[in-house]
DSSP file (Angstrom, degrees, kcal/mol; ACC not computed):
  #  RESIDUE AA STRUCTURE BP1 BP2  ACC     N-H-->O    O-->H-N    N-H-->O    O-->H-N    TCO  KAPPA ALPHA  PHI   PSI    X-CA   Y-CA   Z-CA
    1    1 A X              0   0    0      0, 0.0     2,-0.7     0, 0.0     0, 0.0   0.000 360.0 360.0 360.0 152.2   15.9  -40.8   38.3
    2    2 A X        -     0   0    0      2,-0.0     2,-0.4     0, 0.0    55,-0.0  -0.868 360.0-145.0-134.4 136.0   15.9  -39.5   35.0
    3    3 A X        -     0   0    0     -2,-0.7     2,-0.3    54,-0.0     0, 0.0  -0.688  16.4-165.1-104.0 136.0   16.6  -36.5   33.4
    4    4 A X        -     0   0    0     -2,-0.4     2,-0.9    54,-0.0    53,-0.1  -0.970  27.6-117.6-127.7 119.1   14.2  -35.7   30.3
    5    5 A X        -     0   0    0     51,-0.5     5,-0.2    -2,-0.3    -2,-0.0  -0.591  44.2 -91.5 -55.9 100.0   15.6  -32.8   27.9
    6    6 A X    >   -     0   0    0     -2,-0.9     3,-1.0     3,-0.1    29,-0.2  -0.046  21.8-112.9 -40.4 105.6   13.5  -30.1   27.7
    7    7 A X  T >> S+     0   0    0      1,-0.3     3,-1.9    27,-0.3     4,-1.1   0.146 109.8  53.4   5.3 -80.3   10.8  -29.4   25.5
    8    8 A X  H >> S+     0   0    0     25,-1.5     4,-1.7     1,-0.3     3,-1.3   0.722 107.6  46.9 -14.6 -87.1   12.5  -26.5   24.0
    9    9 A X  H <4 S+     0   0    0     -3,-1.0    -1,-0.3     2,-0.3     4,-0.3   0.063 104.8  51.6 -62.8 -12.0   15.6  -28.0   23.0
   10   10 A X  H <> S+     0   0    0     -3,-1.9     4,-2.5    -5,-0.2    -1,-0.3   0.437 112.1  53.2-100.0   7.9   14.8  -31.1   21.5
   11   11 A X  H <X S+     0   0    0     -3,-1.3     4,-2.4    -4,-1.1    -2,-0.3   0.906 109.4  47.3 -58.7 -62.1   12.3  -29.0   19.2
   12   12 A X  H  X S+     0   0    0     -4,-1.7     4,-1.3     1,-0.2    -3,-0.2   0.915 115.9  42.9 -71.4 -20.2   14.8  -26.9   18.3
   13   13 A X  H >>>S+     0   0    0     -4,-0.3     3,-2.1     2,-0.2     4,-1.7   0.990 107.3  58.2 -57.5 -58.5   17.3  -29.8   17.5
   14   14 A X  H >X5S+     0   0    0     -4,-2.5     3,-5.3     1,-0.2     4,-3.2   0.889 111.6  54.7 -41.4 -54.0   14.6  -32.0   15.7
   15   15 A X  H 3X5S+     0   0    0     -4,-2.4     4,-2.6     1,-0.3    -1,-0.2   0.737  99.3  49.4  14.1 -85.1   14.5  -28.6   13.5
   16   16 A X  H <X5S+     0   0    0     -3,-2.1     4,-1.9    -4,-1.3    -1,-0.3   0.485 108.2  61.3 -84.6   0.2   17.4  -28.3   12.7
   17   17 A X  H <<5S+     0   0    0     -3,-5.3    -2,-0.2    -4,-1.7     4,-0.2   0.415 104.9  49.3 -55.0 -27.2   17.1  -32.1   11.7
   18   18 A X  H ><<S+     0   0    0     -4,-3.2     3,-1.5    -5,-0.5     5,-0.5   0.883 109.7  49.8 -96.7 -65.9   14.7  -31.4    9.4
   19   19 A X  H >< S+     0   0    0     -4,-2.6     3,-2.7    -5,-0.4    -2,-0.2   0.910 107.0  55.8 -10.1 -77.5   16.7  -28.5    7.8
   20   20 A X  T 3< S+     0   0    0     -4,-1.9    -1,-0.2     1,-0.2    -2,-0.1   0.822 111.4  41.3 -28.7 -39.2   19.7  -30.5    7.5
   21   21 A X  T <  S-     0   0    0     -3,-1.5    -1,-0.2    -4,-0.2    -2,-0.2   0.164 115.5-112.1-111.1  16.7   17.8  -33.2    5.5
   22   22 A X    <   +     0   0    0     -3,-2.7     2,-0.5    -4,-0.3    -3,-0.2   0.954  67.1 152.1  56.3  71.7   15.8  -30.3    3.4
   23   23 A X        -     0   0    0     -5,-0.5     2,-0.7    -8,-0.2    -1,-0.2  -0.998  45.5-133.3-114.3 111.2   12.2  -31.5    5.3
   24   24 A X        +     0   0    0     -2,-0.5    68,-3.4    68,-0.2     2,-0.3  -0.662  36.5 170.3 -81.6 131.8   10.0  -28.9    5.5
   25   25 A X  E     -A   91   0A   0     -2,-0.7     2,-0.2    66,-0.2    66,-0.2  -0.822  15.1-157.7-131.7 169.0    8.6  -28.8    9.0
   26   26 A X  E     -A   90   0A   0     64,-1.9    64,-4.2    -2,-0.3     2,-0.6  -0.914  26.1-127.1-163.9 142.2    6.5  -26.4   11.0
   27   27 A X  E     +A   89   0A   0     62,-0.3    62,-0.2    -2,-0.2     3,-0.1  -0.628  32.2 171.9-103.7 100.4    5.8  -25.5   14.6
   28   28 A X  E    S+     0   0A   0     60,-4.2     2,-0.3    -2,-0.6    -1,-0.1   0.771  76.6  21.5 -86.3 -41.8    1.6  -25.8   14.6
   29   29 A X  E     -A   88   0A   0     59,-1.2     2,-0.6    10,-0.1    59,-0.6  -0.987  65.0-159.5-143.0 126.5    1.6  -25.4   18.5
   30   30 A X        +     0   0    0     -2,-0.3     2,-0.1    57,-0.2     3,-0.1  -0.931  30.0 175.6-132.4 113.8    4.4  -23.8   21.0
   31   31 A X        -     0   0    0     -2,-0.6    55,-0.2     1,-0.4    54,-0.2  -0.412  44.3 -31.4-123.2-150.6    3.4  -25.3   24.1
   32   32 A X        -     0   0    0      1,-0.2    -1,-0.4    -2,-0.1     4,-0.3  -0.335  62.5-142.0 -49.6 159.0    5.4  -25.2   28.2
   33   33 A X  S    S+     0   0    0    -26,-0.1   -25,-1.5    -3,-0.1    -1,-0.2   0.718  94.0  34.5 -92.5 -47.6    9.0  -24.9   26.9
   34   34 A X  S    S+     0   0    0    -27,-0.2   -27,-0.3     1,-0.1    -2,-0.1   0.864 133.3  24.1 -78.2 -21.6   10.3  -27.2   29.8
   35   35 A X  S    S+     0   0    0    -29,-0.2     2,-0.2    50,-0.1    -1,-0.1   0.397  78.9 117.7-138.7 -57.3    7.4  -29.4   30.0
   36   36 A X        -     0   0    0     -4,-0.3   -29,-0.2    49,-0.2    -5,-0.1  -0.504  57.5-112.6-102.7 151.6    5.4  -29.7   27.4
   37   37 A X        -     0   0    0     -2,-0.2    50,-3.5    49,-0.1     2,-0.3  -0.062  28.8-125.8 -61.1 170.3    4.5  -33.0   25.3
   38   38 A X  E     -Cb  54  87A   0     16,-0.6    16,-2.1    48,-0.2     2,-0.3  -0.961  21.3-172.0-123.2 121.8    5.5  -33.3   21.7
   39   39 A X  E     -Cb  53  88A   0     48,-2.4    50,-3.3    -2,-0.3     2,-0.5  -0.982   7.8-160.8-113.3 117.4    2.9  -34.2   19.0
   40   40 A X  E     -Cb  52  89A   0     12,-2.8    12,-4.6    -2,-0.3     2,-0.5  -0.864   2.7-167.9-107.0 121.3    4.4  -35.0   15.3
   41   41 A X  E     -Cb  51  90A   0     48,-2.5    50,-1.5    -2,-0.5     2,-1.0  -0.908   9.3-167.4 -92.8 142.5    1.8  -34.6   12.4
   42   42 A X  E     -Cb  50  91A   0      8,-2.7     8,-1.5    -2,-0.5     2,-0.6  -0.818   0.4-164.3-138.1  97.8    3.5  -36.2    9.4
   43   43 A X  E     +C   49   0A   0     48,-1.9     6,-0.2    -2,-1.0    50,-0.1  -0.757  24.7 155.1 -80.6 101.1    1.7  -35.3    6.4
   44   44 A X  S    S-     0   0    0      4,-3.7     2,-0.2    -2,-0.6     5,-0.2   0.267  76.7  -5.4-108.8  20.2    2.4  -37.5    3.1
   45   45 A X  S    S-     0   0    0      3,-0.2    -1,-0.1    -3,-0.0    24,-0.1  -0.918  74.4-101.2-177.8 171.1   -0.5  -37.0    1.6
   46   46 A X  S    S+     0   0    0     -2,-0.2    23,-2.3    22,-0.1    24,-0.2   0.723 127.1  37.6 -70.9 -19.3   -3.8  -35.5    2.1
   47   47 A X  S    S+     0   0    0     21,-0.3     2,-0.5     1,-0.2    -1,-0.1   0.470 118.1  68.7-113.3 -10.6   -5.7  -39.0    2.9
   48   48 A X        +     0   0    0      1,-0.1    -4,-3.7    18,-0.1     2,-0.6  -0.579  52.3 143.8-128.3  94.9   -2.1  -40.0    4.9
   49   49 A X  E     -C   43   0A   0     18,-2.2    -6,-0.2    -2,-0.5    18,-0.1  -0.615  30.9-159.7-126.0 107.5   -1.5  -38.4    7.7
   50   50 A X  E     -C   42   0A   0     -8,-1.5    -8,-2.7    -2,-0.6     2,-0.4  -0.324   9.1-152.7 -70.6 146.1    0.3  -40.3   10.7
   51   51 A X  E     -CD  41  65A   0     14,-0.6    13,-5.0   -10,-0.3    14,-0.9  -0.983  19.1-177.2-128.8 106.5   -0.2  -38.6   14.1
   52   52 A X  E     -CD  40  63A   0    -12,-4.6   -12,-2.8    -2,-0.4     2,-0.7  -0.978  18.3-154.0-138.3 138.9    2.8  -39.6   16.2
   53   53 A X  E     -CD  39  62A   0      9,-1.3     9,-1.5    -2,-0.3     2,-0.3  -0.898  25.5-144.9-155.6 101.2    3.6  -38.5   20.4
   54   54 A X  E     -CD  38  61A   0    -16,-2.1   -16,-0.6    -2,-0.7     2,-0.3  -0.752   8.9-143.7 -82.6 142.7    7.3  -38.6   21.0
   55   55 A X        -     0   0    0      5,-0.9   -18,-0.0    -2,-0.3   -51,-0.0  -0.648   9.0-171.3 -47.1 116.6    9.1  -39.8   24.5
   56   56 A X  S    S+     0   0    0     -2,-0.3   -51,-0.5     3,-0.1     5,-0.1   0.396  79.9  74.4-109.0  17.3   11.9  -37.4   24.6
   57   57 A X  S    S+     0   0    0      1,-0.1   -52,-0.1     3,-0.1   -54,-0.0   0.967 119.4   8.8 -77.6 -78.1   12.9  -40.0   27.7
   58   58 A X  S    S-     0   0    0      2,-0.2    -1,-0.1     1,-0.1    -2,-0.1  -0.060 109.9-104.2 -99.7  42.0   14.0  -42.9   25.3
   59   59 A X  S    S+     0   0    0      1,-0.1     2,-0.4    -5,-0.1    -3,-0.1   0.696  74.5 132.7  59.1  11.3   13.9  -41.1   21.7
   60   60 A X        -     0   0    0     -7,-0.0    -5,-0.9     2,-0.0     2,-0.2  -0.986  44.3-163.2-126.7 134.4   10.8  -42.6   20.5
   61   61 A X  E     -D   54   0A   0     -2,-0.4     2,-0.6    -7,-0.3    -7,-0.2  -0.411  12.7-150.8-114.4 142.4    7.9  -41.9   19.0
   62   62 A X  E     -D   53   0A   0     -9,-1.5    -9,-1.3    -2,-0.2     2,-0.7  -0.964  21.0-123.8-123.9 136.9    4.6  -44.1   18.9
   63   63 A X  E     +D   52   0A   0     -2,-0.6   -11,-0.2   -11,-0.3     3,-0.1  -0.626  30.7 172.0 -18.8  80.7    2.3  -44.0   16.1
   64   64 A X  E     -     0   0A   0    -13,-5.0     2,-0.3    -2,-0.7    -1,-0.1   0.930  58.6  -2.2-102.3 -44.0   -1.3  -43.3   17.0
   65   65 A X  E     -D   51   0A   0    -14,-0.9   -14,-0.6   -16,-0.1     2,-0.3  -0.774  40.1-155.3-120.2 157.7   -3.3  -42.8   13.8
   66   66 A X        +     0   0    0     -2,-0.3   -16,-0.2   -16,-0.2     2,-0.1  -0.780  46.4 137.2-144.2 139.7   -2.9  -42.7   10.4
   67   67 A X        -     0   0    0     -2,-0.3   -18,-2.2   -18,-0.1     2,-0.2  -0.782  56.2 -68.1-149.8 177.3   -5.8  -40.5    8.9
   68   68 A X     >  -     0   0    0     -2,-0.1     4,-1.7   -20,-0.1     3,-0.4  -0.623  51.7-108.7 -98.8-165.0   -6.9  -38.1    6.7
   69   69 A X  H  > S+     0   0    0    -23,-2.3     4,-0.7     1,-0.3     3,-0.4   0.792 119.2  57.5 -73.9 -58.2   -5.6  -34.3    7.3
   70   70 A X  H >4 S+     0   0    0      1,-0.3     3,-1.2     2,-0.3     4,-0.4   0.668 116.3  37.8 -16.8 -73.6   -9.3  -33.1    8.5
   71   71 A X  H >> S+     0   0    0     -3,-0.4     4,-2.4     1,-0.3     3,-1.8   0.838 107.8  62.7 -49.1 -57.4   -9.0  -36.0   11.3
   72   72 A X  H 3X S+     0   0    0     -4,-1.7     4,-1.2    -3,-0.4    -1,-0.3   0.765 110.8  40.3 -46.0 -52.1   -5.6  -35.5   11.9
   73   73 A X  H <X S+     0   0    0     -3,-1.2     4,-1.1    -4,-0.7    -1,-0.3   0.694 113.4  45.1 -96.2   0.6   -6.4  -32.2   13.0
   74   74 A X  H <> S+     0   0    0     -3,-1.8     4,-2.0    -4,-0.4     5,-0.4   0.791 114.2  52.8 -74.6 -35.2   -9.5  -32.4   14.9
   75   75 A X  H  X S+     0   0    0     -4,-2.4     4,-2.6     1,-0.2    -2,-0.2   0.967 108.6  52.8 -63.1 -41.9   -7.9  -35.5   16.8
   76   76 A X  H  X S+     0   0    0     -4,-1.2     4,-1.8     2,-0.2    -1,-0.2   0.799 111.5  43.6 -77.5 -36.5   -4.7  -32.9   17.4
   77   77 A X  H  X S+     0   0    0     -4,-1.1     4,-1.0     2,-0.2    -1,-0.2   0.959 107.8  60.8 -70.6 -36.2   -7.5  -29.8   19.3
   78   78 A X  H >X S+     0   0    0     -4,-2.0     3,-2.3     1,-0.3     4,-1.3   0.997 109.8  42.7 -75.1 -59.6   -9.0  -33.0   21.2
   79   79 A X  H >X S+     0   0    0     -4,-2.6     4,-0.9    -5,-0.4     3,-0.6   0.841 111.1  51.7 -46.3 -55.7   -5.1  -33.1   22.6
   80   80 A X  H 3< S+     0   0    0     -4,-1.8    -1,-0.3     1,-0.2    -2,-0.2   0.474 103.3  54.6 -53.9 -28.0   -4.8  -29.6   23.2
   81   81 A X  H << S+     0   0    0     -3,-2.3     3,-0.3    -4,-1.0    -1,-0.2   0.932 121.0  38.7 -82.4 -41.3   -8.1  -29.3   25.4
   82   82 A X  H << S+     0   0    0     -4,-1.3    -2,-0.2    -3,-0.6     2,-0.2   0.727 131.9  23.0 -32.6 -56.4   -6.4  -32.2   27.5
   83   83 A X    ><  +     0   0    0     -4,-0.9     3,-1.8     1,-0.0    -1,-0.2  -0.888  62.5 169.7-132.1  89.0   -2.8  -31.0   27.4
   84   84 A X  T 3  S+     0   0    0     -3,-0.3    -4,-0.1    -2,-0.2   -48,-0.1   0.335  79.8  65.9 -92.2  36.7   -2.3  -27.1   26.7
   85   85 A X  T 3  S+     0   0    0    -54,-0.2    -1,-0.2   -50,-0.1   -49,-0.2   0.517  84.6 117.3-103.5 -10.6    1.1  -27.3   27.4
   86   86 A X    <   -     0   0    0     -3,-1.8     2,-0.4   -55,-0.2   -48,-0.2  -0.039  56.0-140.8 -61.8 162.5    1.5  -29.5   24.3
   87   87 A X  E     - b   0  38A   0    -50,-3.5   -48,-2.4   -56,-0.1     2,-0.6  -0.900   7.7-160.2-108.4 141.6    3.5  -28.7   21.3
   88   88 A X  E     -Ab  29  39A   0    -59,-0.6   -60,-4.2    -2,-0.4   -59,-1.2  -0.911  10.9-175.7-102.8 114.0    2.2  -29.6   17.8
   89   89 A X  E     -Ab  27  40A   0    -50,-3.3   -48,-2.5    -2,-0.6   -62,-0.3  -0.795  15.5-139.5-126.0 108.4    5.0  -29.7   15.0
   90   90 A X  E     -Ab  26  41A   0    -64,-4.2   -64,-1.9    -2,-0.9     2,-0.6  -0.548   8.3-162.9 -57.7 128.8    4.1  -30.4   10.9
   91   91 A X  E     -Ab  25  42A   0    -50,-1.5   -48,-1.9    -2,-0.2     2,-1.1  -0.997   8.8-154.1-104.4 113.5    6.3  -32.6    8.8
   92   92 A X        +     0   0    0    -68,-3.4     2,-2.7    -2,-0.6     3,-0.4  -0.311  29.7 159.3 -56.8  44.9    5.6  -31.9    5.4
   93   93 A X    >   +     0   0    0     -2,-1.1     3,-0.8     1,-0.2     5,-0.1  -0.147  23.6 127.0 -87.7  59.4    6.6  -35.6    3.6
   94   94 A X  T 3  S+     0   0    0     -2,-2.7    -1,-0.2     1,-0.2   -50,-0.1   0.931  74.6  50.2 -59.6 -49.0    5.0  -35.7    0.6
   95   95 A X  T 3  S-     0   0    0     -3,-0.4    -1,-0.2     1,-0.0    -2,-0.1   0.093 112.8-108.5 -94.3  11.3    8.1  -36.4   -1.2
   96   96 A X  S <  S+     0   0    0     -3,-0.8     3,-0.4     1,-0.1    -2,-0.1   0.770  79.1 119.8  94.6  15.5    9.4  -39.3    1.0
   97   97 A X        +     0   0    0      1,-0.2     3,-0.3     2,-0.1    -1,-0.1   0.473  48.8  90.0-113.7  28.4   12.5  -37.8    3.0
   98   98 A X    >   +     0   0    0      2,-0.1     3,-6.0    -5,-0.1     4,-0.3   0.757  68.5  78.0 -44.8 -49.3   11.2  -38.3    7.0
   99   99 A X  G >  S+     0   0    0      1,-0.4     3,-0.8    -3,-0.4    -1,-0.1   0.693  89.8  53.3 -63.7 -29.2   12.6  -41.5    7.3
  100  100 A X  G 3  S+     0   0    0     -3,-0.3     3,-0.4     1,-0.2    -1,-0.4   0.564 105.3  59.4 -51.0 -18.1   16.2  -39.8    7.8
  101  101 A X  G <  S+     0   0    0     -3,-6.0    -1,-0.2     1,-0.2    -2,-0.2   0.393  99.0  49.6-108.1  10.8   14.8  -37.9   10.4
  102  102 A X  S <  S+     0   0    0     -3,-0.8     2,-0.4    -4,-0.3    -1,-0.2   0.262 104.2  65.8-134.5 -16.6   13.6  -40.6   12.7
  103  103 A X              0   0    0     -3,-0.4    -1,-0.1     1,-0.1     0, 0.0  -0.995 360.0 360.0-130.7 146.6   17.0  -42.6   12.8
  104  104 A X              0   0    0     -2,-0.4    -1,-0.1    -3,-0.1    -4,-0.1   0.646 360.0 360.0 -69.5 360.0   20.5  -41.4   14.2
């Protein structure tokens, strides 16, 4: 069996991940605290923005889209009528500094 850390608590870590590494992030969608999936928009532009649906079982994050913001976010409500327990979190990376935030 496996024990999966709870929503909550690997939000607030990635967070404070982001902090650390001067990222500006933001919390779009606050979804079940114990529960609920995790959706990463990671904006580096207006025409690239990757849409990425983290496993907080093995630490990884998959890739779904990369689109421009418009899509991103219509594709992200489409999720939300599906899952409204999900969470939605912004990565601002225009300026390149994510990459830290995605390896230990």
């Amino acid at each position: 069996m496996s024990v999966r850390l709870a929503t909550a608590v690997w939000v607030q870590a990635f967070l404070r991940r982001c902090d650390l590494a001067a990222v500006p992030v933001y919390v779009l969608r606050r979804g079940d605290a114990d529960a609920g999936e995790i959706w990463l928009k990671l904006v580096k532009g207006a025409d690239e923005v990757s849409i990425l649906q983290v496993s907080r079982e093995d630490h990884t994050s998959t890739v779904h889209k990369v689109l421009d913001e418009a899509e991103a976010d219509r594709h992200l409500a489409r999720q939300e009528t599906y899952d409204p327990d999900l969470w939605v979190i912004e990565i601002d990376d225009r300026a390149g500094r994510s990459d830290t935030l995605f390896h230990s």
